[in-house]
ZAKE-301324 format. One record per residue: residue number from 0; residue in one letter; x, y, z of N, C-alpha, C, O in turn. Coordinates in steps of 0.02 Angstrom, whole numbers, plus 50000, padded with zeros to 5 digits. Layout:
! residues N
+-----+---+-------+-------+-------+-------+-------+-------+-------+-------+-------+-------+-------+-------+
|   k | r |   n.x |   n.y |   n.z |  ca.x |  ca.y |  ca.z |   c.x |   c.y |   c.z |   o.x |   o.y |   o.z |
+-----+---+-------+-------+-------+-------+-------+-------+-------+-------+-------+-------+-------+-------+
| NUM | A |     X |     Y |     Z |     X |     Y |     Z |     X |     Y |     Z |     X |     Y |     Z |
...
+-----+---+-------+-------+-------+-------+-------+-------+-------+-------+-------+-------+-------+-------+
END
This chain:
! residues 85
+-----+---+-------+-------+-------+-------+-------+-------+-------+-------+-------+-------+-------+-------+
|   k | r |   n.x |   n.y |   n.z |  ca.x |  ca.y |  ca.z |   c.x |   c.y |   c.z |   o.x |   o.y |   o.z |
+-----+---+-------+-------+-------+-------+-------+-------+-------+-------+-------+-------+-------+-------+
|   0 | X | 51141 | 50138 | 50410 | 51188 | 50084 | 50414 | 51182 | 50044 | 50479 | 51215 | 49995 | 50496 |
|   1 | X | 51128 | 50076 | 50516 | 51131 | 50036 | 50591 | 51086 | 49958 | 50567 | 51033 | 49954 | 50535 |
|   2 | X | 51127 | 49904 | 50594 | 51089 | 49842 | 50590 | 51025 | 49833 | 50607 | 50980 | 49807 | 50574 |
|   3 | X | 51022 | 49864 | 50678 | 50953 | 49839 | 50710 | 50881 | 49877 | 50658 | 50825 | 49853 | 50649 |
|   4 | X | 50913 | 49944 | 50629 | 50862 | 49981 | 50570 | 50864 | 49932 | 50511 | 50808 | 49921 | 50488 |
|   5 | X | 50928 | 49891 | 50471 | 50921 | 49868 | 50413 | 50887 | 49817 | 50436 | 50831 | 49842 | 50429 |
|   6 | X | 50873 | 49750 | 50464 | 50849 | 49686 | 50498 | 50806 | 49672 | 50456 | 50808 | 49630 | 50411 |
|   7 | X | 50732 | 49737 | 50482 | 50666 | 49716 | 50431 | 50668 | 49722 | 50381 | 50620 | 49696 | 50352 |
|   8 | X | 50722 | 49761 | 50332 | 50718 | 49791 | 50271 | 50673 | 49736 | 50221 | 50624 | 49750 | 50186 |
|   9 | X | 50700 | 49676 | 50229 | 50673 | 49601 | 50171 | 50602 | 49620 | 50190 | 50565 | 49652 | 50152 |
|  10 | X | 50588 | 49602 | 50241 | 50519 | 49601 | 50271 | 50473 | 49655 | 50222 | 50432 | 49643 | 50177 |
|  11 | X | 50495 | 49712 | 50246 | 50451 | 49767 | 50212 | 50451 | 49791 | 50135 | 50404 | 49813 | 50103 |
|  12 | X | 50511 | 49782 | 50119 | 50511 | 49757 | 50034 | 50453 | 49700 | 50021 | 50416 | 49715 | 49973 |
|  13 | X | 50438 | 49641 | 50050 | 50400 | 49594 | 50041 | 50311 | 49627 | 50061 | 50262 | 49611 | 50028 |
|  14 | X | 50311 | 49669 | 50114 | 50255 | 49700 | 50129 | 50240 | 49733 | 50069 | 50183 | 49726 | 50046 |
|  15 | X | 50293 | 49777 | 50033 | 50259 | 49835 | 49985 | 50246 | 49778 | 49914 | 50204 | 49802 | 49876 |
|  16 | X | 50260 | 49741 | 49901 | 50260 | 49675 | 49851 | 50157 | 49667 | 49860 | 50109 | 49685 | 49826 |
|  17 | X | 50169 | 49630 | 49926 | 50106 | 49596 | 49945 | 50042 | 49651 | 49922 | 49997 | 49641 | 49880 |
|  18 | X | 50057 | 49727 | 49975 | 49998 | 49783 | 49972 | 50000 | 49783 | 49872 | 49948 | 49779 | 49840 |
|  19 | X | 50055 | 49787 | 49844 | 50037 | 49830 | 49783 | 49996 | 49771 | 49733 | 49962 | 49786 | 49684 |
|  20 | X | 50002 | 49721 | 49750 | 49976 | 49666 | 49702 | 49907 | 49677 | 49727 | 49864 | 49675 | 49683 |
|  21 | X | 49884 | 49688 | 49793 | 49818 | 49679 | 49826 | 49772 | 49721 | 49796 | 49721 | 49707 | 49765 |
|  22 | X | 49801 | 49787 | 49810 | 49788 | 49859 | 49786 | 49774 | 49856 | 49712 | 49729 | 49891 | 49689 |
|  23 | X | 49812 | 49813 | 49672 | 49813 | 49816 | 49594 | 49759 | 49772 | 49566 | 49729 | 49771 | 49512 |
|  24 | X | 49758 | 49734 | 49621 | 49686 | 49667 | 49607 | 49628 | 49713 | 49628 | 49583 | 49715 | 49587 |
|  25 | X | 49617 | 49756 | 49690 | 49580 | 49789 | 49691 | 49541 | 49828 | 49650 | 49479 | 49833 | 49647 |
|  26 | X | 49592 | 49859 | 49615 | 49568 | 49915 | 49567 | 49537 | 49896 | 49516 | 49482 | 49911 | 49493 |
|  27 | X | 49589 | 49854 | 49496 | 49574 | 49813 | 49440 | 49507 | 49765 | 49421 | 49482 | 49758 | 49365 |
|  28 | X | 49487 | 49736 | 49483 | 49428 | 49715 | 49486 | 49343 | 49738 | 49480 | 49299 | 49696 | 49470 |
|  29 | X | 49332 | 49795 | 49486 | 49346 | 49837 | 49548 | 49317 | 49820 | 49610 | 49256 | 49810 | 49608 |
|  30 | X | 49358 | 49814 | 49691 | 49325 | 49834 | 49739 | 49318 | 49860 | 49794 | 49341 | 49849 | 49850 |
|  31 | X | 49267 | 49914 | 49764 | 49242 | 49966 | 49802 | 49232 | 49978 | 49861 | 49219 | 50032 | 49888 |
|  32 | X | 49242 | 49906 | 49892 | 49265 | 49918 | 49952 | 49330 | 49911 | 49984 | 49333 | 49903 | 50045 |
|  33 | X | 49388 | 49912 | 49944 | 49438 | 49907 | 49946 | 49465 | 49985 | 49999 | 49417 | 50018 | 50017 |
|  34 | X | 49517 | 50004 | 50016 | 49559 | 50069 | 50060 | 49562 | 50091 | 49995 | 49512 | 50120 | 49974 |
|  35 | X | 49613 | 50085 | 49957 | 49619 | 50121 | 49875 | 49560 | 50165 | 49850 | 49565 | 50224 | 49833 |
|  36 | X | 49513 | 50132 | 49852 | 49437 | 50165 | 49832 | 49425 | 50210 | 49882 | 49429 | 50272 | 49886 |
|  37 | X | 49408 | 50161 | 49925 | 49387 | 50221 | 49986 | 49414 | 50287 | 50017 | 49380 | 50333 | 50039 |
|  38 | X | 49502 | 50282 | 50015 | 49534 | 50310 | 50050 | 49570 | 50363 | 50004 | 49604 | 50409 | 50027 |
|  39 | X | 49559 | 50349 | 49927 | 49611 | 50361 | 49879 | 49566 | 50371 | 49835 | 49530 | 50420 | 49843 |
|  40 | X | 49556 | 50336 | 49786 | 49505 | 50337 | 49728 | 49449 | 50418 | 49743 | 49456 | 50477 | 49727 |
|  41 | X | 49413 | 50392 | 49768 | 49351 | 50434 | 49810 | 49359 | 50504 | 49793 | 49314 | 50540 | 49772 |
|  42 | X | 49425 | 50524 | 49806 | 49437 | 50593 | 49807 | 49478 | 50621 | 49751 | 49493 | 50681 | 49749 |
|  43 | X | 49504 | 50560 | 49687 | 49506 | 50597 | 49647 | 49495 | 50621 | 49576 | 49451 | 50584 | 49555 |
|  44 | X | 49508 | 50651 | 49541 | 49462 | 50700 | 49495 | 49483 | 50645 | 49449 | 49529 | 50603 | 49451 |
|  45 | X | 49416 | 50663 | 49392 | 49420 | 50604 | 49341 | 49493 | 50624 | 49292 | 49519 | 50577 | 49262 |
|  46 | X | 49517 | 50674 | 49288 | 49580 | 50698 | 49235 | 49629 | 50627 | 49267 | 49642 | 50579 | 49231 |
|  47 | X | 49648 | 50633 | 49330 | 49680 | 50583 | 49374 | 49680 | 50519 | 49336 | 49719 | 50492 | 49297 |
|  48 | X | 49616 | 50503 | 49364 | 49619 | 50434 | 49336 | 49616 | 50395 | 49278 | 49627 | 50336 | 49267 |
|  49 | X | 49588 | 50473 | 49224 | 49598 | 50445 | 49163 | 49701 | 50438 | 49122 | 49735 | 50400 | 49087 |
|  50 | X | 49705 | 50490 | 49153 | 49777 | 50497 | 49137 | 49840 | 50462 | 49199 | 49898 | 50481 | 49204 |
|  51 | X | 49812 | 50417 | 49231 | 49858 | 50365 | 49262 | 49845 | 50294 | 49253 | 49788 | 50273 | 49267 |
|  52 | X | 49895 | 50250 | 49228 | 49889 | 50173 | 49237 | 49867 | 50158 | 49289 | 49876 | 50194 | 49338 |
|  53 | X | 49827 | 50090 | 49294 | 49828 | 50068 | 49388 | 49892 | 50061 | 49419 | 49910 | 50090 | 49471 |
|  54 | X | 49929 | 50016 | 49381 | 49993 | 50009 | 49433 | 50017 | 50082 | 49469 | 50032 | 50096 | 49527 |
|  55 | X | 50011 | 50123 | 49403 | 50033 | 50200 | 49436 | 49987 | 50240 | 49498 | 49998 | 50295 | 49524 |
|  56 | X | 49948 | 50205 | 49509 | 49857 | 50250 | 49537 | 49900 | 50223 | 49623 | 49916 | 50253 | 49674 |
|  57 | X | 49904 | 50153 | 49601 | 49923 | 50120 | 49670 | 49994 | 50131 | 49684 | 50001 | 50128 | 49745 |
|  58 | X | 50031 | 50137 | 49665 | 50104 | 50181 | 49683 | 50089 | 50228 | 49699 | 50097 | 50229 | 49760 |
|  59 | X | 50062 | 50289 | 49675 | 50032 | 50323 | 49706 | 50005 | 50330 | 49793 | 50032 | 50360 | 49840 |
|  60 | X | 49940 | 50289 | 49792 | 49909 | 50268 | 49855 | 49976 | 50250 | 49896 | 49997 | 50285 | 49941 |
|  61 | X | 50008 | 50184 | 49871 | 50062 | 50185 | 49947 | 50093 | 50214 | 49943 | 50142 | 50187 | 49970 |
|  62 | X | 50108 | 50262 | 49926 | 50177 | 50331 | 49912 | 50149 | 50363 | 49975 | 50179 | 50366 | 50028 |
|  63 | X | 50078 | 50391 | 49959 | 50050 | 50420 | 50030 | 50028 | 50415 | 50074 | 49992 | 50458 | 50099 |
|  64 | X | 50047 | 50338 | 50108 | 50038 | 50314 | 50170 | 50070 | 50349 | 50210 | 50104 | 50395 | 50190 |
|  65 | X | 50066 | 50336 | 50263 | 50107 | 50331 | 50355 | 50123 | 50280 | 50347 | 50094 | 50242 | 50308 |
|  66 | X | 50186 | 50259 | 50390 | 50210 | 50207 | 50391 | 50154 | 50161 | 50438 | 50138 | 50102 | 50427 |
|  67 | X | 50130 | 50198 | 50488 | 50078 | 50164 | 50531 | 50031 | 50157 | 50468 | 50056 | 50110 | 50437 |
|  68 | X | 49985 | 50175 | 50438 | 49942 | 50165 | 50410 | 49960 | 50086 | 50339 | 49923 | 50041 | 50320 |
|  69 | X | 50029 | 50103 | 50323 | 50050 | 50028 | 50284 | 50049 | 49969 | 50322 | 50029 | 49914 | 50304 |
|  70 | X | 50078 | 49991 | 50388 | 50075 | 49926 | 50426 | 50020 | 49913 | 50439 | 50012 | 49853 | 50451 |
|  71 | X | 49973 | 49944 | 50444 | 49918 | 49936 | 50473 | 49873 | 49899 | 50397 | 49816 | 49876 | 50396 |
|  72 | X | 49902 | 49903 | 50362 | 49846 | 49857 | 50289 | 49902 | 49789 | 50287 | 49900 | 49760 | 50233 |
|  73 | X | 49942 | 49766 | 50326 | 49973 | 49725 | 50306 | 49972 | 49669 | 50334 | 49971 | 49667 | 50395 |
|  74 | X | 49972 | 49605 | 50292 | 49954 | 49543 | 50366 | 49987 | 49556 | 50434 | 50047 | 49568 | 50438 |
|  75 | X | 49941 | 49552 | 50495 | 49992 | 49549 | 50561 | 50033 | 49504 | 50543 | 50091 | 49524 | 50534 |
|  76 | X | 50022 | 49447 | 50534 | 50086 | 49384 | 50529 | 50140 | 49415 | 50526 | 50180 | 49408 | 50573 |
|  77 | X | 50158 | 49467 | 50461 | 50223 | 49479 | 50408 | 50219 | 49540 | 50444 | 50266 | 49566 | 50414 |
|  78 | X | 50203 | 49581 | 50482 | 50222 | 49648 | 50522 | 50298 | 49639 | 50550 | 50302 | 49590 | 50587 |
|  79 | X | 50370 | 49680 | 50543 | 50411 | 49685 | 50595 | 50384 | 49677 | 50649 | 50326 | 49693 | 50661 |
|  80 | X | 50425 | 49649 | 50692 | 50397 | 49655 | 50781 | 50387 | 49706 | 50809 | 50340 | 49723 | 50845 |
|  81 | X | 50463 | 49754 | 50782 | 50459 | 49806 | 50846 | 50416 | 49847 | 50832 | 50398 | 49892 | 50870 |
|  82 | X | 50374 | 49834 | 50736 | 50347 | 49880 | 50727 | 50233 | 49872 | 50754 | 50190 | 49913 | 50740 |
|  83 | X | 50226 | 49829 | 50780 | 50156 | 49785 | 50788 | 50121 | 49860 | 50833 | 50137 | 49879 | 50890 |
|  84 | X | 50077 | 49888 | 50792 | 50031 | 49910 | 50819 | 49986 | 49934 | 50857 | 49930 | 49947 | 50835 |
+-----+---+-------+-------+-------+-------+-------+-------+-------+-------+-------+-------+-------+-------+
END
């Protein structure tokens, strides 16, 4: 309930918007050089991926970020301040 914590909330709702469309174009495309692939994909077993949607593959992927590591795929522009890197 503290203000100065709710502030970015819009912001980062808009961050997880931006990554999951990126992530979903990624996959979807496919490219392989995408974080998803590399970071995610890569390691898992074909049962996985046959038995998950993309949208679900990539919910997934940002489910198991760090918060440093989301911010860190996200335009600097749209980063919180206090949160920059």
């Amino acid at each position: 309930t503290n203000p100065k914590i709710k502030k970015p909330t819009p912001k980062i709702e808009k961050l997880f918007e931006i990554l999951f469309e990126r992530f979903l174009e990624d996959l979807c495309r496919p490219d392989h050089d995408s974080p998803i692939y590399v970071r995610f994909i890569s390691g898992m077993s074909e049962q996985y991926l046959e038995s998950h949607r993309p949208a679900e593959i990539v919910r997934d992927f940002i489910a198991g970020m760090t918060d440093q590591y989301f911010l860190n795929q996200a335009p600097e522009s749209m980063r919180p301040g206090f949160m920059h890197l």
